[in-house]
C-alpha positions in Angstrom: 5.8 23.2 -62.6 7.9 26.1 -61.5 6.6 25.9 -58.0 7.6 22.1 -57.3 11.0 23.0 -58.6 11.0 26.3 -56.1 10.1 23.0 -53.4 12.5 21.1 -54.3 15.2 23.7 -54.4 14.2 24.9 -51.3 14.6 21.9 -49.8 18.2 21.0 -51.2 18.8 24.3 -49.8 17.5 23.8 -46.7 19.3 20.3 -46.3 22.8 22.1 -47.4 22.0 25.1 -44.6 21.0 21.9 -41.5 24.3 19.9 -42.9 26.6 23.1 -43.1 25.5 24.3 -39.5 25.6 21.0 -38.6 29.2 20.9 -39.2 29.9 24.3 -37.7 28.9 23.1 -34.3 31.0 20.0 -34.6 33.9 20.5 -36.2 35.2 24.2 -35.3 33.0 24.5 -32.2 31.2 28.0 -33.2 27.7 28.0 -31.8 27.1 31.1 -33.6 27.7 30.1 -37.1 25.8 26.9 -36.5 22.9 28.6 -34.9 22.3 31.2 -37.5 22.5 28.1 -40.7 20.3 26.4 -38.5 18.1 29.1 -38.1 17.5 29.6 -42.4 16.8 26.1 -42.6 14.6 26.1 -40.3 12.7 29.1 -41.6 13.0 27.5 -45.0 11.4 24.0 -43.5 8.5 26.6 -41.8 8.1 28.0 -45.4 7.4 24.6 -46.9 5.5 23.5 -43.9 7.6 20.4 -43.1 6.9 19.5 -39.7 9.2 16.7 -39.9 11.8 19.2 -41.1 10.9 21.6 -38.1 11.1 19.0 -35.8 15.2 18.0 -37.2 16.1 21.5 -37.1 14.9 22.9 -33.8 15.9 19.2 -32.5 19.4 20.1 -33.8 19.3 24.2 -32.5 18.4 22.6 -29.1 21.5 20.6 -29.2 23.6 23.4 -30.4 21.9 25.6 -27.6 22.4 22.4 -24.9 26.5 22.1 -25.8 26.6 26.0 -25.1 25.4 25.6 -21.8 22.0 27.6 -23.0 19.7 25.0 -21.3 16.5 27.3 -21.2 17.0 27.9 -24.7 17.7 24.2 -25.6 14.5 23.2 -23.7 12.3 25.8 -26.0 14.1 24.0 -29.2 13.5 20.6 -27.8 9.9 21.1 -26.8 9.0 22.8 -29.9 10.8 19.8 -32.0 8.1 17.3 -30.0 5.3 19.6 -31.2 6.5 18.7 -34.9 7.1 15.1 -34.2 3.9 14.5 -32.9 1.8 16.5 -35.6 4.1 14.4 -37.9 3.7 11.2 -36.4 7.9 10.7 -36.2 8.1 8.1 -33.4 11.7 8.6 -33.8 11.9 12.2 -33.4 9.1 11.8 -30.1 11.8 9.6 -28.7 14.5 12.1 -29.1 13.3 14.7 -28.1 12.5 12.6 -24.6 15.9 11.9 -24.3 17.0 15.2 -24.8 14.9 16.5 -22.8 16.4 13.9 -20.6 19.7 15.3 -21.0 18.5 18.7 -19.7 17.1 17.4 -16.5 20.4 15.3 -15.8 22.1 18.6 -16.1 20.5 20.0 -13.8 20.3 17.2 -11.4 16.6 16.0 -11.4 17.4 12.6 -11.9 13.7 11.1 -11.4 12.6 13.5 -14.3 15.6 12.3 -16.6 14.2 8.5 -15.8 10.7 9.1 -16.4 11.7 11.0 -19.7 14.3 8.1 -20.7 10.9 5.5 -19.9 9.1 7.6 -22.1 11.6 7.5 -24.8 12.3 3.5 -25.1 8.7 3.4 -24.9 8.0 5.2 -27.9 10.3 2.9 -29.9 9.6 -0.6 -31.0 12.6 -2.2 -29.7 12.0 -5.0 -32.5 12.0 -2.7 -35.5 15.2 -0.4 -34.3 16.9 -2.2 -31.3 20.0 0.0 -31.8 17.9 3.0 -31.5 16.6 1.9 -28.1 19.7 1.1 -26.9 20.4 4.9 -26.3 17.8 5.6 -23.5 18.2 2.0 -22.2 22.1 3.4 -21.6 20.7 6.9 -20.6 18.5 5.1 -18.1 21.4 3.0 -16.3 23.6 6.2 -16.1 20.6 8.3 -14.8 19.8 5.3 -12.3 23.4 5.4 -11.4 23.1 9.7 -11.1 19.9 9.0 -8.5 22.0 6.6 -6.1 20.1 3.4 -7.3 22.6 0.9 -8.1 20.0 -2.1 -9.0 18.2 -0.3 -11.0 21.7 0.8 -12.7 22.9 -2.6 -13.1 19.4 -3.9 -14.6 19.0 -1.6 -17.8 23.2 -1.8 -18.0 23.1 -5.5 -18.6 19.8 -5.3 -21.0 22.3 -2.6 -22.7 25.3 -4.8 -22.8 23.2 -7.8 -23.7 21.4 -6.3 -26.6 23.9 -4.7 -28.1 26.1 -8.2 -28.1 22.8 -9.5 -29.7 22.6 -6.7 -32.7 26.3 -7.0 -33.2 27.6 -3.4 -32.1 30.8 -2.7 -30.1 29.0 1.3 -30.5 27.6 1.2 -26.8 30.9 -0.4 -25.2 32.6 2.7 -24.2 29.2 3.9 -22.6 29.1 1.1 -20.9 32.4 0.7 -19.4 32.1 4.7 -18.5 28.4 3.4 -16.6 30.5 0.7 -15.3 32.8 2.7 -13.9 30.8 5.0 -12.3 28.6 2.5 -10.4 31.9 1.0 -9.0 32.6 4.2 -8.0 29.7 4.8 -6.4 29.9 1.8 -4.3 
């Protein structure tokens, strides 16, 4: 009927406006632009009562919000993106939004909150089922543990990253890893 095709339109629309600001915030760097596209997808996506769709888009205003330097703001956008992951069930989207929320508190120097939101993160996904997703709070993990001073603990989760991503067959994580590398040396 006419309202499933209102839906789906909707939705195309909606997709168009996350991919468009999306590509604002990227490519030409203008926070403004991407936050208000963001913005009318994501009332779109509240329209349709998507919380998986809630949860992309105020995951991806965080991290418009986050490059801008507007932590408070990002930390609103993340947290309300982990309310729509977990009334959706998205493991995924509960593991991101730990590690972004990681992000904030390595920002702001609280390195034992980034680790215990980076734990949270790889423990919400099934290393079996997407080992290359795990990979990116194992990584955050050894370059928070290098952050707190604790070189062993560093070391540990940066060769699980080094040896699981040989064993997936991605070169992704090798510039991470020499950077993590790099700064444990220095550190030393």
């Amino acid at each position: 009927g006419i309202g499933e095709n209102n839906a789906r339109l909707r939705r195309r629309v909606c997709e168009n406006l996350t991919y468009l600001g999306l590509k604002f915030d990227y490519d030409t760097n203008a926070g403004e632009k991407a936050d208000e596209m963001l913005r009318r997808a994501l009332a779109i996506e509240t329209r349709l009562g998507s919380d998986l769709g809630m949860n992309v888009d105020c995951s991806n205003l965080g991290m418009v919000f986050e490059k801008r330097g507007m932590i408070d703001s990002a930390r609103i956008y993340y947290n309300r993106a982990m309310y729509h992951s977990k009334k959706c069930n998205s493991r995924t989207g509960v593991a991101y939004c730990y590690m972004h929320l990681g992000s904030l508190e390595m920002k702001k120097n609280r390195y034992e909150n980034a680790i215990e939101l980076f734990r949270k993160s790889m423990g919400t996904i099934n290393r079996d089922r997407d080992a290359w997703l795990w990979l990116q709070p194992c990584s955050a993990l050894a370059e928070a543990y290098v952050a707190a001073n604790k070189p062993d603990s560093a070391w540990k989760y940066l060769e699980t990253v080094r040896m699981q991503s040989n064993e997936i067959g991605t070169r992704e994580y090798d510039p991470r890893i020499l950077k993590i590398l790099s700064e444990l040396y220095k550190s030393n």
